[in-house]
Steps between C-alpha positions, in 0.01 A plus 500: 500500500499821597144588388366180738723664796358809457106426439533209811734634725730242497852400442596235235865379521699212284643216705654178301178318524284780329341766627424639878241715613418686826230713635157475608380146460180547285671731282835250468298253390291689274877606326559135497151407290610821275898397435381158474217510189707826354769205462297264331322789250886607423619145419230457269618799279330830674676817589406573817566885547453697814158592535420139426652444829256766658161332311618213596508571864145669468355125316667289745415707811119523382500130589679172576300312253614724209822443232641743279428196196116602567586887398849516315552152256242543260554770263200653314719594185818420410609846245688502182871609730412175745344715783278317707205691627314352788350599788692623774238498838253265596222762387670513166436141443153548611490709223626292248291248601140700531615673146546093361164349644292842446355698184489831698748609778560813640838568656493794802871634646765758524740562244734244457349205538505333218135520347586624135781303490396168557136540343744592219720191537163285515390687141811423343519130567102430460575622185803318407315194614216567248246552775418836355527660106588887674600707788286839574685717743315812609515794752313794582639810383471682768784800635668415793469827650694705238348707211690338218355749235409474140771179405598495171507270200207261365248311750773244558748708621249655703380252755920279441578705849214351683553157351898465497486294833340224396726516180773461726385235684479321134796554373626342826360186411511475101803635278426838342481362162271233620263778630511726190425209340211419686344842556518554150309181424246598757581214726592709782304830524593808750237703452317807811209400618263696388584297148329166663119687435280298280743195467473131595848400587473080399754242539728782639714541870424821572627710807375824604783720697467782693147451580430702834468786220251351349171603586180298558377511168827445337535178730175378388557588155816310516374191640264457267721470275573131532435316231498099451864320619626836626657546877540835662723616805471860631729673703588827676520673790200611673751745734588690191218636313557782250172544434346838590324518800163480442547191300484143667759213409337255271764245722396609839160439358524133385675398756175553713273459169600159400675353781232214557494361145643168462790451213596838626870510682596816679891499640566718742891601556684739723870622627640170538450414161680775338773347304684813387786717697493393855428881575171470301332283762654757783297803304185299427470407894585853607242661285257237596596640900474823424212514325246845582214442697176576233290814653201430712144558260320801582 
């Protein structure tokens, strides 16, 4: 309650009959819409936490044709603890679905929306399902701006730092014996990039993380990659590129490169999808103000 009077500017009250709200008229009814289908998704078994209330408002604002049963009620994996992972904005289901009816998508957006994670939670039950016989995960290893030295250790241990992201989004989803289990058998690989050269990845869900530091020929090499009943989804950030500066993003590249091939689905996401700390969203949209205006070309 006190989320919806703070994000409408309005004040919700209990009375005998149910509830009572006041304040501007468009934005009392739009808390009505909100209270109303957060009832319905919490009496059929959700836990509807605050910033549901606050994604909620954005989904049901966006239009008067649109219910949170479009976006919220249809989980893309249900993991080994019961967690539910579904989308959680209307652009997140667009997603979901583009990544479901497409071989190839590319998913473009701040930190924090949710690309990994549900390309992950798409892998993970594909496979279950039998659609695929492996999962390839794979990122660039590229320094984010630190000089991390000579690491350490065997080949493995070398490149674990720049992978352990996308082992955590796995071991969100599957029990850690399940995973060693299946990383051992090869069924799920996590493996840099720069391992993917001279393969044909077949039968396989494969998603490519981190690719704004990718460059163009590392894109291309990785797309061509695809082999026979294989899907792909790429994602990163194109407003965080490590890459040194004379290099171009392979991401920022295909974007423009391949954007009018058919069977092709490019997602685009921003702020208002970020689904972590409420704060996140706040520091994505003031870095996006504040960005430096780029120096006039002699």
């Amino acid at each position: 309650m006190r989320a919806l009077e703070d994000a409408l500017k309005v004040s919700v009250a209990m009375t005998n009959g149910g509830l009572r709200i006041e304040g501007d008229a468009h934005e009392a009814e739009l808390a009505g819409r909100v209270l109303r289908e957060l009832y319905d998704m919490a009496g059929e078994g959700s836990v509807v936490a605050p910033a549901d209330v606050l994604r909620a408002i954005e989904i049901l604002g966006e239009s008067r044709g649109a219910t949170l049963a479009q976006v919220f009620r249809e989980p893309v994996y249900v993991s080994a603890r019961g967690k539910e992972i579904a989308p959680k904005t209307a652009n997140q289901r667009h997603y979901v679905e583009a990544m479901r009816s497409h071989d190839l998508t590319f998913a473009i957006g701040p930190a924090g929306t949710g690309k990994t994670y549900l390309a992950m939670a798409m892998a993970v039950a594909d496979f279950f399902r039998g659609r695929f016989s492996r999962i390839i995960l794979t990122r660039p290893a590229v320094e984010a701006g630190e000089k991390l030295g000579f690491l350490p250790g065997d080949l493995a241990e070398k490149v674990n730092p720049y992978l352990r992201p996308l082992y955590d989004a796995l071991h969100d989803m599957v029990s850690l014996d399940k995973a060693q289990t299946m990383l051992e058998r090869g069924t799920i690989e996590v493996a840099p990039l720069a391992f993917m050269r001279g393969r044909t990845l077949n039968n396989a869900f494969v998603i490519l993380d981190e690719a704004q530091n990718t460059t163009r020929e590392q894109m291309k090499m990785f797309l061509t990659r695809l082999g026979f009943e294989s899907k792909a989804v790429v994602t990163g950030d194109v407003t965080q590129v490590d890459l040194p500066s004379e290099s171009h993003s392979g991401l920022r590249d295909a974007r423009q490169v391949l954007a009018s091939i058919d069977g092709i689905a490019f997602v685009e996401f921003d702020d208002r999808d970020v689904v972590r700390h409420p704060l996140v969203k706040q520091i994505i949209s003031a870095y996006e103000k504040s960005k430096p205006a780029r120096p006039a070309k002699s």
